[in-house]
C-alpha positions in Angstrom: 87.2 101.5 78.2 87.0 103.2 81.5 87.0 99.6 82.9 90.3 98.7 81.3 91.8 102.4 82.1 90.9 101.6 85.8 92.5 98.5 86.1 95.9 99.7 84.2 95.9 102.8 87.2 95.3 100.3 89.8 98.2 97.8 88.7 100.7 101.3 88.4 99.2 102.5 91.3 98.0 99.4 93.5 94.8 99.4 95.5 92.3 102.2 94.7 90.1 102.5 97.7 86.4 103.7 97.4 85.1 106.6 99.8 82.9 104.6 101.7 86.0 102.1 101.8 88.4 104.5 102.9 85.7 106.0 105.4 86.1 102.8 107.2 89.7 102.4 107.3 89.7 105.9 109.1 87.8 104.8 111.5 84.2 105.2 109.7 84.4 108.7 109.8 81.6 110.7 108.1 81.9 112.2 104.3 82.4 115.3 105.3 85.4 114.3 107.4 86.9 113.1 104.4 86.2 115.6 102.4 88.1 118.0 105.1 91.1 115.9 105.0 91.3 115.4 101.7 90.8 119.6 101.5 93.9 120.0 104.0 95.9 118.1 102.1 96.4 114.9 104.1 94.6 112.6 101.9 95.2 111.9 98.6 91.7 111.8 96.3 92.1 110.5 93.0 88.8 111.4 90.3 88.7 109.9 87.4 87.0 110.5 83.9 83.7 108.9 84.9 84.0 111.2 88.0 85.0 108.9 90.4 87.0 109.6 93.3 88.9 106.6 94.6 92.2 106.9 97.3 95.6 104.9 96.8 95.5 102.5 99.6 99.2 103.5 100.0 98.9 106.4 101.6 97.5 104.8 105.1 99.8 103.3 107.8 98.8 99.6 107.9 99.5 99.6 111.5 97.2 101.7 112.5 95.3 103.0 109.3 95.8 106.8 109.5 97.2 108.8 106.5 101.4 108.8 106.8 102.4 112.5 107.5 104.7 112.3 104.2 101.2 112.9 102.3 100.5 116.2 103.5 104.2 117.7 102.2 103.9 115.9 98.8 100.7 117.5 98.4 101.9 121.2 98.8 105.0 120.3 96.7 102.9 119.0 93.9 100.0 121.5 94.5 102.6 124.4 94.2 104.9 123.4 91.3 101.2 123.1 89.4 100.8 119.4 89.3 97.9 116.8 90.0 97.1 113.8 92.5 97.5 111.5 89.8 101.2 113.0 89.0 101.9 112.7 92.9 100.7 108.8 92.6 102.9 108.0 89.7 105.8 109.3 91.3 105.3 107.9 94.9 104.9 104.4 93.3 107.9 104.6 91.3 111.0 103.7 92.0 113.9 106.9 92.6 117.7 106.9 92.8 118.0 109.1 95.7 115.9 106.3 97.8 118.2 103.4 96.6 115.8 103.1 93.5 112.6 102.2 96.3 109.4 103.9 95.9 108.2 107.1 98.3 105.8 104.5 99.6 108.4 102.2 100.4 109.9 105.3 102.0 107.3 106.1 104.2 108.1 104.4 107.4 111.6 105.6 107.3 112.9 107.1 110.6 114.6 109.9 108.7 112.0 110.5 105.8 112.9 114.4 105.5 115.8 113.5 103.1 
């Protein structure tokens, strides 16, 4: 069950990276390192029921693999109106009128991303 639960996230949510994966793409920095970004907010951890914690690939540049700065304010914004990482994941994969019905992600690499 947890199986099939994991692979319907990862199809909403498209590739869920493991720490060790998402280590790497940072530059292999340690656990701890991780752990701090994910702490200040600039990395988005995902645990699930089995107690997993897995990061939407999403959330780094793919030209140079560091988290996009956009992460960090959708954190406080869902952190304070009470919400979870896995409500900030649906929404920034889901499409919104006031992009032009594109995702956040897709919004990302916008010049003018404050709107």
């Amino acid at each position: 069950m947890v199986v099939l639960a994991g692979g319907a996230w990862e199809r909403a949510l498209g590739e869920l990276l493991t720490s060790a994966e998402a280590r790497i793409l940072l530059g292999g920095i340690s656990r701890e390192a991780l752990r701090k970004r994910v702490l200040s907010g600039s990395v988005i951890a995902l645990r699930d029921d089995a107690g997993l914690i897995r990061y939407p690939r999403w959330q780094f540049d793919a030209t140079n693999s560091a988290p996009f700065g956009a992460i960090k304010k959708l954190n406080e914004t869902f952190g304070a109106a009470g919400l979870d990482p896995w409500t900030l994941a649906a929404f920034a994969t889901a499409p919104q009128p006031e992009l032009g019905d594109r995702t956040p992600v897709d919004a990302f690499g916008d010049a003018d991303l404050t709107r």
